[in-house]
DRENPA-3360 file (N, C-alpha, C; in nm, 2 decimals, always signed):
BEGIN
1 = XXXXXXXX = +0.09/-0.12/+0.00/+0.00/+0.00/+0.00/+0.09/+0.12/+0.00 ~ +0.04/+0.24/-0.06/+0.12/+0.34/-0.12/+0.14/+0.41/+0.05 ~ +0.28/+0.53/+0.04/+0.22/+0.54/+0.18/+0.10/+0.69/+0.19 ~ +0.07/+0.77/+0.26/-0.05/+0.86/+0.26/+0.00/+0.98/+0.18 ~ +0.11/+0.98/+0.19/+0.17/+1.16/+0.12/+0.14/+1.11/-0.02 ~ +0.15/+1.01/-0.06/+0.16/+0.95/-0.22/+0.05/+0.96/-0.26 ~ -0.08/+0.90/-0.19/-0.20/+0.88/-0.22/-0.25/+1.01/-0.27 ~ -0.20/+1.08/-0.14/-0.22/+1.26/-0.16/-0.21/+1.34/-0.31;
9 = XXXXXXXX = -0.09/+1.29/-0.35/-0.02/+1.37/-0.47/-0.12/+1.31/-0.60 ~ -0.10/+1.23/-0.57/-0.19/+1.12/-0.70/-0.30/+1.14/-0.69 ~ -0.37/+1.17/-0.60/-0.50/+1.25/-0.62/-0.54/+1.42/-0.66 ~ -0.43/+1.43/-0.59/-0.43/+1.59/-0.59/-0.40/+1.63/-0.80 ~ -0.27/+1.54/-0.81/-0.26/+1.56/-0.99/-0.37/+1.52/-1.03 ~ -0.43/+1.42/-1.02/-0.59/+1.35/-1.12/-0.66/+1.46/-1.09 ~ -0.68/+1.57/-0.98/-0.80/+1.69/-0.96/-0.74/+1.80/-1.07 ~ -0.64/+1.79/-1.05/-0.53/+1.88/-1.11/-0.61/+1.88/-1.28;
17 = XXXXXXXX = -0.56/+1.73/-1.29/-0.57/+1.73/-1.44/-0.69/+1.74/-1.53 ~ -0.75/+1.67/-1.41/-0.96/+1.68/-1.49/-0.98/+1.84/-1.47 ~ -0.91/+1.98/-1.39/-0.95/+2.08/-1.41/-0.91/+2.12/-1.51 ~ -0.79/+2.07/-1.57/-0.72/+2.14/-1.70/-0.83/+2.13/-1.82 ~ -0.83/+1.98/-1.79/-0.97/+1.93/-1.93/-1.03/+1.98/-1.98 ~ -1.10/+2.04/-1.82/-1.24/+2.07/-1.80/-1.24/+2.22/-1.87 ~ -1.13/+2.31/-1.81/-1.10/+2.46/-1.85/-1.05/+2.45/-1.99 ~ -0.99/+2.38/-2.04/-0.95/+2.36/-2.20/-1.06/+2.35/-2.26;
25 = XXXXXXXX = -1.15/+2.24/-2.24/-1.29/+2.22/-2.29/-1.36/+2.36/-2.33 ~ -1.34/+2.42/-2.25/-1.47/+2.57/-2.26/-1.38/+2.65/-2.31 ~ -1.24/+2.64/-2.29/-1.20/+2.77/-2.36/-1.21/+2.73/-2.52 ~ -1.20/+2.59/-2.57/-1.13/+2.60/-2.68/-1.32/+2.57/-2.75 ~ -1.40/+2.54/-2.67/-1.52/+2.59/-2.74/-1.57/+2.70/-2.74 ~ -1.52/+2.77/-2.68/-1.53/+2.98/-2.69/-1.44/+3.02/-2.78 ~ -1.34/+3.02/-2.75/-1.22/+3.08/-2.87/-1.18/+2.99/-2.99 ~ -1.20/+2.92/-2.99/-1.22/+2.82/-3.14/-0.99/+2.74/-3.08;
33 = XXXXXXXX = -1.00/+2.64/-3.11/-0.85/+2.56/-3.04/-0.73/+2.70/-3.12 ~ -0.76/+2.70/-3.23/-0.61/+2.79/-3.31/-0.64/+2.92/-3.25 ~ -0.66/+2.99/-3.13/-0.69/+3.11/-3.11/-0.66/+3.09/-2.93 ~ -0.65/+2.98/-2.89/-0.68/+2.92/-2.76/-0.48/+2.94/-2.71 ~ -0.50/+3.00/-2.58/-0.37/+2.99/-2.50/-0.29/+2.87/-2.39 ~ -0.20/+2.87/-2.36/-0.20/+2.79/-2.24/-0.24/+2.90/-2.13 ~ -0.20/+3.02/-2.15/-0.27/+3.11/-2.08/-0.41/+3.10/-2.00 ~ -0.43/+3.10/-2.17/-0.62/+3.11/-2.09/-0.67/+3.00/-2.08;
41 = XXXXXXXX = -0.57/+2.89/-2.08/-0.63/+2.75/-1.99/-0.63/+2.77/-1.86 ~ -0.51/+2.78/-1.83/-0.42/+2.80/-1.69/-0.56/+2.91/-1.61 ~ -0.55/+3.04/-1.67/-0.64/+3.15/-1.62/-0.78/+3.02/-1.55 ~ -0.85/+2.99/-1.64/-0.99/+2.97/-1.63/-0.98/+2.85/-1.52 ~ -0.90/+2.73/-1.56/-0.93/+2.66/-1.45/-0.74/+2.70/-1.32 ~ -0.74/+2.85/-1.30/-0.72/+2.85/-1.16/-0.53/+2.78/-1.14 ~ -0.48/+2.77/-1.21/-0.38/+2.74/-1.20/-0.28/+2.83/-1.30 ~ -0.13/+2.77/-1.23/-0.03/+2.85/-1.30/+0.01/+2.71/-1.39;
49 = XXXXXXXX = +0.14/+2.82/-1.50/+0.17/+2.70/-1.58/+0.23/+2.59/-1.60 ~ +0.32/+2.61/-1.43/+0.38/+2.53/-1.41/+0.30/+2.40/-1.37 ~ +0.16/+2.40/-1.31/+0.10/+2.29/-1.32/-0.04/+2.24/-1.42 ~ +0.01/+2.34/-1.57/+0.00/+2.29/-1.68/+0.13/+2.21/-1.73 ~ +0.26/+2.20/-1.74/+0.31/+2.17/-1.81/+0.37/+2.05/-1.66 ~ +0.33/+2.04/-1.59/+0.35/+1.90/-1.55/+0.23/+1.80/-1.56 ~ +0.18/+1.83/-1.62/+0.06/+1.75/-1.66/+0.07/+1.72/-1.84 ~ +0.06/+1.83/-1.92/+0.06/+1.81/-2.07/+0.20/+1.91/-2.08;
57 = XXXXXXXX = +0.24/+1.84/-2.23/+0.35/+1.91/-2.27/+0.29/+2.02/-2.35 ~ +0.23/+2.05/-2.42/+0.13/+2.16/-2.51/-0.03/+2.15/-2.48 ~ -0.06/+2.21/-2.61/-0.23/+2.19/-2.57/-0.24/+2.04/-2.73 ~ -0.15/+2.02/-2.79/-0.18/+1.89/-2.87/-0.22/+1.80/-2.75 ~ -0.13/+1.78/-2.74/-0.11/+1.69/-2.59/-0.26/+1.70/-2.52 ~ -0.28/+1.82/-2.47/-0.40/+1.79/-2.40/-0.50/+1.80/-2.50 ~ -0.55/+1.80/-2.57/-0.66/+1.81/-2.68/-0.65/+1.64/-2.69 ~ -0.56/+1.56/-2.70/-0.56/+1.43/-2.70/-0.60/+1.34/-2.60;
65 = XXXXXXXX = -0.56/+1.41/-2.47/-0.65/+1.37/-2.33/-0.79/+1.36/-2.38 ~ -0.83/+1.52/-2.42/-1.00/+1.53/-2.41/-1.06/+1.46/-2.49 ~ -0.98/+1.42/-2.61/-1.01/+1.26/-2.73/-1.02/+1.16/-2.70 ~ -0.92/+1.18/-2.60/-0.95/+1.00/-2.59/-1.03/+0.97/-2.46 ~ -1.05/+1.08/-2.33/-1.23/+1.06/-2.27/-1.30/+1.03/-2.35 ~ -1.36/+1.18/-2.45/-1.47/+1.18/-2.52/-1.47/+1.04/-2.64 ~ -1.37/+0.94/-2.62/-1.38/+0.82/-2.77/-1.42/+0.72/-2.65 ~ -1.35/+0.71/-2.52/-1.40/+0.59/-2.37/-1.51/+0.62/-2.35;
73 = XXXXXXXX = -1.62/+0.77/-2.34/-1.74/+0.82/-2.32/-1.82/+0.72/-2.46 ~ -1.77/+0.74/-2.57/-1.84/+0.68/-2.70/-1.85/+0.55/-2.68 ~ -1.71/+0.48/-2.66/-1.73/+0.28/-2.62/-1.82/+0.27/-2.54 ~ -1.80/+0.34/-2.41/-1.91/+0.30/-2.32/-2.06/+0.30/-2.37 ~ -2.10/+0.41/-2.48/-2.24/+0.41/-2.46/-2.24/+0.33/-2.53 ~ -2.17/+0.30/-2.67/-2.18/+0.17/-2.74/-2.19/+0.05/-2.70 ~ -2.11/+0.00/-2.59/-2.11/-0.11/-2.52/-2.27/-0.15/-2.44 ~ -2.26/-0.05/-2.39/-2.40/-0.01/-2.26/-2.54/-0.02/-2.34;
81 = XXXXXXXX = -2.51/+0.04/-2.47/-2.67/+0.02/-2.53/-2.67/-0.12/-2.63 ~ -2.57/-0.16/-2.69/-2.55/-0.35/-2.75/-2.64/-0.43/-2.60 ~ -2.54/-0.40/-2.47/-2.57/-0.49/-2.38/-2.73/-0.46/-2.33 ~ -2.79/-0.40/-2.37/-2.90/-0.34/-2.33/-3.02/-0.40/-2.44 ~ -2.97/-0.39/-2.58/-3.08/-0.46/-2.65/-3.05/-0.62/-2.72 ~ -2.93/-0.67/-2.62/-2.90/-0.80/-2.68/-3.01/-0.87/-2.63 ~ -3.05/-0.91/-2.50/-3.20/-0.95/-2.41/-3.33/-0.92/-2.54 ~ -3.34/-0.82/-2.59/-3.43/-0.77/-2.67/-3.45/-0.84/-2.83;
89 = XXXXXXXX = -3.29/-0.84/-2.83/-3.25/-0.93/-3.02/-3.29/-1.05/-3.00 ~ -3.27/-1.10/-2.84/-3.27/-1.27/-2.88/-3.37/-1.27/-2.84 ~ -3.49/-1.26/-2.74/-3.60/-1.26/-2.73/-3.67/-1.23/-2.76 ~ -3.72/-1.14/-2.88/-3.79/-1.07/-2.95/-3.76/-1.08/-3.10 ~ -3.79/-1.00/-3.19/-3.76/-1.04/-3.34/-3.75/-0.89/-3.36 ~ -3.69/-0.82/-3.31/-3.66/-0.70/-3.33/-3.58/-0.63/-3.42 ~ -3.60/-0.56/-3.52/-3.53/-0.52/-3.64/-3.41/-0.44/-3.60 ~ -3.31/-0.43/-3.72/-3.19/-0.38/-3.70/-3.24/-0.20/-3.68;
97 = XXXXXXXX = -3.32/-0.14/-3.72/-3.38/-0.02/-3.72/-3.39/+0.02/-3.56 ~ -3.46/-0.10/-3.52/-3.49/-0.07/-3.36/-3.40/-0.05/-3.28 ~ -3.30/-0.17/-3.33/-3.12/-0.17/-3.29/-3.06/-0.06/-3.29 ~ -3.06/-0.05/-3.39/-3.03/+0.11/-3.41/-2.98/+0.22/-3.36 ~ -3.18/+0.24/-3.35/-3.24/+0.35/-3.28/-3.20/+0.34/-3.12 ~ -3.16/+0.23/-3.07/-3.17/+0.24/-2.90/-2.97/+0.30/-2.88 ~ -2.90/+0.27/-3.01/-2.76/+0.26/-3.02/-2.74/+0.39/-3.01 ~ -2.83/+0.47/-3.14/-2.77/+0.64/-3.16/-2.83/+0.70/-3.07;
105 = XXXXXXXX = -2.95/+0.64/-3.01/-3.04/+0.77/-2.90/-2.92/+0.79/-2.81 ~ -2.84/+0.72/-2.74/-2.76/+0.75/-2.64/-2.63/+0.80/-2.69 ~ -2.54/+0.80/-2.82/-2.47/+0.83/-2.86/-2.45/+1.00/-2.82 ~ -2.33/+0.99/-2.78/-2.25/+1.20/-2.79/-2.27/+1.19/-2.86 ~ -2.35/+1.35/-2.89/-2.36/+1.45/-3.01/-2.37/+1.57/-2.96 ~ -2.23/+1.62/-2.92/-2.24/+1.71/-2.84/-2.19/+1.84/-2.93 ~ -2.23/+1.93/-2.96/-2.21/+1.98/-3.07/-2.08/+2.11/-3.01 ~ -2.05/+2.17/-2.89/-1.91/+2.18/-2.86/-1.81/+2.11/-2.88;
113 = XXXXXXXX = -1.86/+2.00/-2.84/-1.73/+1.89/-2.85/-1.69/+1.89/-3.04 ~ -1.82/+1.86/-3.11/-1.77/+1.88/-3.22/-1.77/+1.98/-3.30 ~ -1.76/+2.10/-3.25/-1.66/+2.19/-3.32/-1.55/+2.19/-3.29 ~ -1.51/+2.16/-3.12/-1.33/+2.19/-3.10/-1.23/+2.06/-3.19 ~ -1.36/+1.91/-3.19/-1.26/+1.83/-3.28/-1.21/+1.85/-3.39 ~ -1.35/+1.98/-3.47/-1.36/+1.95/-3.60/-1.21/+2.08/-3.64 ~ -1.25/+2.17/-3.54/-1.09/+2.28/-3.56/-0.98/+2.23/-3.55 ~ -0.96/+2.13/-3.42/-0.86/+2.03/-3.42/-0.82/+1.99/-3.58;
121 = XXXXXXXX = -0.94/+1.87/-3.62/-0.88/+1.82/-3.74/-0.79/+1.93/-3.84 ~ -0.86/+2.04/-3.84/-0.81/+2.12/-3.96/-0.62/+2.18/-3.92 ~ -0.64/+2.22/-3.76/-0.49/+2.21/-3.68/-0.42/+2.09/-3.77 ~ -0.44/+1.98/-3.77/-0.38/+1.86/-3.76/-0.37/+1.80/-3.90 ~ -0.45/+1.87/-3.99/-0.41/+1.84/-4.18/-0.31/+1.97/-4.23 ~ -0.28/+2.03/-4.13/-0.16/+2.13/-4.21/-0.03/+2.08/-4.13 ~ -0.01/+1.97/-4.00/+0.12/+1.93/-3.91/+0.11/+1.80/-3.89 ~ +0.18/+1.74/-4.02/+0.14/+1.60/-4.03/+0.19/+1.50/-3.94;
129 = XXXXXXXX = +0.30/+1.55/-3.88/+0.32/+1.50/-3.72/+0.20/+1.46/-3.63 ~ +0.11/+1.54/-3.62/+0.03/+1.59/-3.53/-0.09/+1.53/-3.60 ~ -0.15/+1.49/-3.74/-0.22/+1.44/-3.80/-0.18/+1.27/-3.79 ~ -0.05/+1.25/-3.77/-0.07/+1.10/-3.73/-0.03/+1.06/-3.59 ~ -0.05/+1.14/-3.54/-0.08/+1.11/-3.41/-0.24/+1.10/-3.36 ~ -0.33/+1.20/-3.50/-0.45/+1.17/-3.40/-0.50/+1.07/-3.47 ~ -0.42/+1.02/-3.61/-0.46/+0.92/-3.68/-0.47/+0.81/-3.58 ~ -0.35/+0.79/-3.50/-0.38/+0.71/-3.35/-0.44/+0.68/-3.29;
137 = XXXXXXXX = -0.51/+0.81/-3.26/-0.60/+0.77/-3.11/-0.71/+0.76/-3.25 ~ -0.74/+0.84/-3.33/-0.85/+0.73/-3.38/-0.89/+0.60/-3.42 ~ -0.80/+0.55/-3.44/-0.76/+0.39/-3.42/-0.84/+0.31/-3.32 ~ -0.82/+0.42/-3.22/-0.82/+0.30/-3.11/-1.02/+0.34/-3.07 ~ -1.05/+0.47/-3.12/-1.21/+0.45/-3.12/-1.24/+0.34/-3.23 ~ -1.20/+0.36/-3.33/-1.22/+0.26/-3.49/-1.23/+0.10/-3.42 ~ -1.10/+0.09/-3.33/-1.14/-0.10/-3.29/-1.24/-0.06/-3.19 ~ -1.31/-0.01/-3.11/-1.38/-0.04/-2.98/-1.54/+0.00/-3.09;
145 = XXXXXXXX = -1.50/+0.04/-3.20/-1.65/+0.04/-3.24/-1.66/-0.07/-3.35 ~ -1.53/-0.14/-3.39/-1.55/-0.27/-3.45/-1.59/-0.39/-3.39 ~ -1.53/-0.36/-3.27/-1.58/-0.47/-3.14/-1.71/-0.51/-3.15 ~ -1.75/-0.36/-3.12/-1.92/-0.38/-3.09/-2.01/-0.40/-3.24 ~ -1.95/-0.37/-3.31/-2.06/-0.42/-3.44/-2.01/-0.57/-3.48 ~ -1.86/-0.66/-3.43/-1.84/-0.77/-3.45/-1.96/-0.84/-3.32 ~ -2.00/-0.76/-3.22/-2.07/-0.81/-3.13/-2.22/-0.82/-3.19 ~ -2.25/-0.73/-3.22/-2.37/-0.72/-3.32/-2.42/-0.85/-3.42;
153 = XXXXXXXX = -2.26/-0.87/-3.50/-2.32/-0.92/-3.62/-2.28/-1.12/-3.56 ~ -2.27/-1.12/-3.44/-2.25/-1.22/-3.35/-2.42/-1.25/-3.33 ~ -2.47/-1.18/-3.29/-2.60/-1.21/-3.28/-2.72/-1.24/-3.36 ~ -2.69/-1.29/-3.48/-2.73/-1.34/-3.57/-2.79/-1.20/-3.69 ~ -2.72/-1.11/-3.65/-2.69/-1.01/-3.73/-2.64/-0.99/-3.84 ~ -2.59/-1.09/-3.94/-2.48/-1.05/-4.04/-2.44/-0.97/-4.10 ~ -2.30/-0.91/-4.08/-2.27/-0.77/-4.21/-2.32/-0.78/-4.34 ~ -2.37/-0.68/-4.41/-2.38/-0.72/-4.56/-2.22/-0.77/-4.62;
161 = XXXXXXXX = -2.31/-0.83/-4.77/-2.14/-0.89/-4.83/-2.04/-0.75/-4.83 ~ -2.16/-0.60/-4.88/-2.02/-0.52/-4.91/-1.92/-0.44/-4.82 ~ -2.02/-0.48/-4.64/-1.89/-0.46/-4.58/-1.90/-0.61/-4.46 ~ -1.77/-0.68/-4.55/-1.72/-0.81/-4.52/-1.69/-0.82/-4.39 ~ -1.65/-0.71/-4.33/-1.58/-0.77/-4.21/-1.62/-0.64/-4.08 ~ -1.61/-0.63/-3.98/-1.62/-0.53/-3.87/-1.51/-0.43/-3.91 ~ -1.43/-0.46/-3.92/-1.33/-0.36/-3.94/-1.39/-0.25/-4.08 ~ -1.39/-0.32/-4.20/-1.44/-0.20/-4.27/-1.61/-0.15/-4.22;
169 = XXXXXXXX = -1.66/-0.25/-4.17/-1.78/-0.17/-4.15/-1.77/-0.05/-4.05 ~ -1.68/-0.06/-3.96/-1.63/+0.07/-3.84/-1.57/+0.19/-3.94 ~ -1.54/+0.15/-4.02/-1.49/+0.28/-4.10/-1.58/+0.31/-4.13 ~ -1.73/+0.26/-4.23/-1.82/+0.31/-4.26/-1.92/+0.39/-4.18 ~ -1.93/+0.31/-4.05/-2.02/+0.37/-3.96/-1.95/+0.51/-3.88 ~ -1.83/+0.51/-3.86/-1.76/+0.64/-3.83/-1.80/+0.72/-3.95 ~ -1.71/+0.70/-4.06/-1.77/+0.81/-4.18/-1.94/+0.85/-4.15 ~ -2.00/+0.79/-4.15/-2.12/+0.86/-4.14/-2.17/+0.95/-4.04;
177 = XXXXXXXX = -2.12/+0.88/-3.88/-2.04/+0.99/-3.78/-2.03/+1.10/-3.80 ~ -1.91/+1.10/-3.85/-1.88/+1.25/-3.91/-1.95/+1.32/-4.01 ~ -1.95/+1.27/-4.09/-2.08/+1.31/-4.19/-2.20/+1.41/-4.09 ~ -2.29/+1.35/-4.06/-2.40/+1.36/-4.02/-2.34/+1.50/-3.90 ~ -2.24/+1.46/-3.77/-2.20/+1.57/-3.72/-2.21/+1.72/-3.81 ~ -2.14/+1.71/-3.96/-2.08/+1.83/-3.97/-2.20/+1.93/-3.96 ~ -2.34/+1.84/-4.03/-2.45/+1.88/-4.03/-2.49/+1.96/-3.92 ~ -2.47/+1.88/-3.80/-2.52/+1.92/-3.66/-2.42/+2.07/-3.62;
185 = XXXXXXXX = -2.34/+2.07/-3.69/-2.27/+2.21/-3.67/-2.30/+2.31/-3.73 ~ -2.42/+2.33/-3.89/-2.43/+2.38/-3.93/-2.61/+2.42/-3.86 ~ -2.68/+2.30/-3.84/-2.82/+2.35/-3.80/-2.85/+2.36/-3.64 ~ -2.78/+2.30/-3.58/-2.77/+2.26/-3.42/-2.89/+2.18/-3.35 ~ -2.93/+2.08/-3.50/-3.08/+1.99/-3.44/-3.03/+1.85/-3.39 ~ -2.98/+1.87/-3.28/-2.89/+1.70/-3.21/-3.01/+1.59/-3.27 ~ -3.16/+1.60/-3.24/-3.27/+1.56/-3.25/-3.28/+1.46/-3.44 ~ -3.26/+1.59/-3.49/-3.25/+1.53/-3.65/-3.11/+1.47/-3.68;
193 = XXXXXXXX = -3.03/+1.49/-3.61/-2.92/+1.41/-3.63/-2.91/+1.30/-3.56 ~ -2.95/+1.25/-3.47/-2.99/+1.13/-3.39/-3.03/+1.07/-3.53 ~ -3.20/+1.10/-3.54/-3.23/+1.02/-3.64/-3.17/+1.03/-3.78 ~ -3.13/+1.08/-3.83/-3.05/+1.08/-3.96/-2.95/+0.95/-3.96 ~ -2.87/+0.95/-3.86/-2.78/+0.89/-3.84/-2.82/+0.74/-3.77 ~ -2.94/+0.73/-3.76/-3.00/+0.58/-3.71/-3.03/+0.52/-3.85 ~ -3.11/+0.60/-3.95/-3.15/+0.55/-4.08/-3.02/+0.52/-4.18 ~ -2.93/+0.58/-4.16/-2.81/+0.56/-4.24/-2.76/+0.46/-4.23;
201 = XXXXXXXX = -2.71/+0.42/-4.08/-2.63/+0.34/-4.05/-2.77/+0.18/-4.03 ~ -2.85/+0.20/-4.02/-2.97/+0.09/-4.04/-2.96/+0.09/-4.21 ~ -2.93/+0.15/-4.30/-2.93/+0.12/-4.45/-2.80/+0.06/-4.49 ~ -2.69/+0.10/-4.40/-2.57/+0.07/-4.41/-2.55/-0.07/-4.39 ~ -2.59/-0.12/-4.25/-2.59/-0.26/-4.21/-2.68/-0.33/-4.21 ~ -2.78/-0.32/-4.32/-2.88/-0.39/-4.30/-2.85/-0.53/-4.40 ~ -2.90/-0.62/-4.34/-2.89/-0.76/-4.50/-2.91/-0.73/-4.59 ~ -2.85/-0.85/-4.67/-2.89/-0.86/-4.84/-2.94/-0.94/-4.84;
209 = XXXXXXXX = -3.07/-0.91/-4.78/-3.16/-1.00/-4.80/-3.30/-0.94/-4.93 ~ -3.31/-0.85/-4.90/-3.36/-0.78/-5.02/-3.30/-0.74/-5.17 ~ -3.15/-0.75/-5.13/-3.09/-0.71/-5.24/-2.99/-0.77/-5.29 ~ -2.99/-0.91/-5.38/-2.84/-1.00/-5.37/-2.73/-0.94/-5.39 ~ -2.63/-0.98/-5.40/-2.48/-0.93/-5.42/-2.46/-0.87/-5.62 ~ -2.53/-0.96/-5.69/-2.58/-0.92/-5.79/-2.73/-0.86/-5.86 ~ -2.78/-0.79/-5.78/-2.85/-0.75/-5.79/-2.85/-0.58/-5.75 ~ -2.75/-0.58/-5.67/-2.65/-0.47/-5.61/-2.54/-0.45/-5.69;
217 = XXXXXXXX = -2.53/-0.50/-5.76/-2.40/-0.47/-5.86/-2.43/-0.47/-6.07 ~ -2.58/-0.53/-6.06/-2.55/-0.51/-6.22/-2.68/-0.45/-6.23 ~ -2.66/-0.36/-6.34/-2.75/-0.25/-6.38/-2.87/-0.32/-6.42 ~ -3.00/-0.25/-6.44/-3.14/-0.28/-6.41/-3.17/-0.27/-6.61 ~ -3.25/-0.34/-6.68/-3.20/-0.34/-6.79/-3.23/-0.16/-6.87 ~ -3.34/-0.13/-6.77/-3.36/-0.02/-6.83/-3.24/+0.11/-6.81 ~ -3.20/+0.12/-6.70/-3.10/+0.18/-6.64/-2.92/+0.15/-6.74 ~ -2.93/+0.04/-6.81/-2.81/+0.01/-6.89/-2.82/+0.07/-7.03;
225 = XXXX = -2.95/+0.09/-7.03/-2.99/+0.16/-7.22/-3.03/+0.34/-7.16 ~ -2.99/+0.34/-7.06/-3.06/+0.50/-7.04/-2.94/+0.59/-7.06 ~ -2.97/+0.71/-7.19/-2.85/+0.81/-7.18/-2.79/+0.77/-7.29 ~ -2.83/+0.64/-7.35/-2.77/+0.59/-7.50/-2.82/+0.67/-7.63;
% end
């Protein structure tokens, strides 16, 4: 067992550092991240800089803390709402739509959060250093939401043929993620983005059962003579 002065410090830095977060968070959704200080971190949440820079070495650094909360905040609801309608899949004959719907209702869509990521990104496509580092931590959202749709398609769910595997289908369902966000940044309807992004990704993953693999891929006869 640690001795009490230790416990002390180690608590005292984790308060330390969830205030940095927390003060980063609002400044860099007020002043947009490229405009944002360690200053006016330090200012808001109450400290000097010397106990910013024993915690993060820049604000990259901490922007990647608040990423990779807000990606653990994301697995969790993912996890939390699968385990919530798996009782429901197997006992019931519940459509993938319904699935869905119980997956995105709880989903962040927090429309601060995504503005500071979305300034981030643009930070991070002009310092390619810094673009593959967040290439990284997106990674590691990309497998915890492959996880859960390998968990999905476990439950007698099947991927469609055209995305073969969990892994591409996590790229798909992220892309639409984002997609659908940018939208929420331009109208601020979390509500129509919820559902937007339930219908997509229910069209995305739904069987071919209605649609075979060739019947999805070769033109309809009238559609082949159209434009001739």
């Amino acid at each position: 067992m640690p001795p009490t002065g230790q416990v002390r410090v180690t608590r005292r830095r984790a308060e330390t550092r969830a205030r940095l977060l927390e003060a980063a968070f609002e400044v860099f959704a007020a002043e947009g991240f490229g405009h944002s200080t360690i200053e006016a971190v330090c200012d808001r949440a109450g400290y000097t800089r010397g106990a910013f820079y024993s915690n993060f070495k820049d604000l990259d650094e901490l922007f990647f803390a608040l990423y990779d909360d807000r990606s653990a905040v994301i697995a969790g609801q993912l996890g939390e709402a699968l385990a919530a309608t798996g009782a429901v899949a197997e006992a019931a004959d519940a459509t993938l739509a319904e699935l869905t719907a119980r997956v995105t209702g709880v989903l962040l869509l927090d429309r601060d959060w995504l503005l500071v990521k979305t300034e981030f990104l643009l930070h991070a496509a002009r310092r390619p250093d810094v673009a593959r580092a967040l290439a990284d931590h997106r990674a590691v959202l990309h497998g915890a939401v492959a996880q859960r749709l390998s968990e999905l398609a476990s439950r007698n769910r099947p991927l469609p043929p055209a995305l073969a595997d969990a892994d591409s289908a996590a790229h798909a369902v992220i892309a639409l993620y984002d997609g659908v966000t940018v939208q929420l940044l331009l109208d601020g309807d979390v509500d129509a983005a919820r559902a937007w992004l339930g219908r997509l990704i229910t069209a995305l993953l739904s069987s071919a059962d209605t649609a075979t693999p060739t019947e999805a891929t070769t033109p309809h006869p009238e559609e082949s003579t159209h434009g001739r």
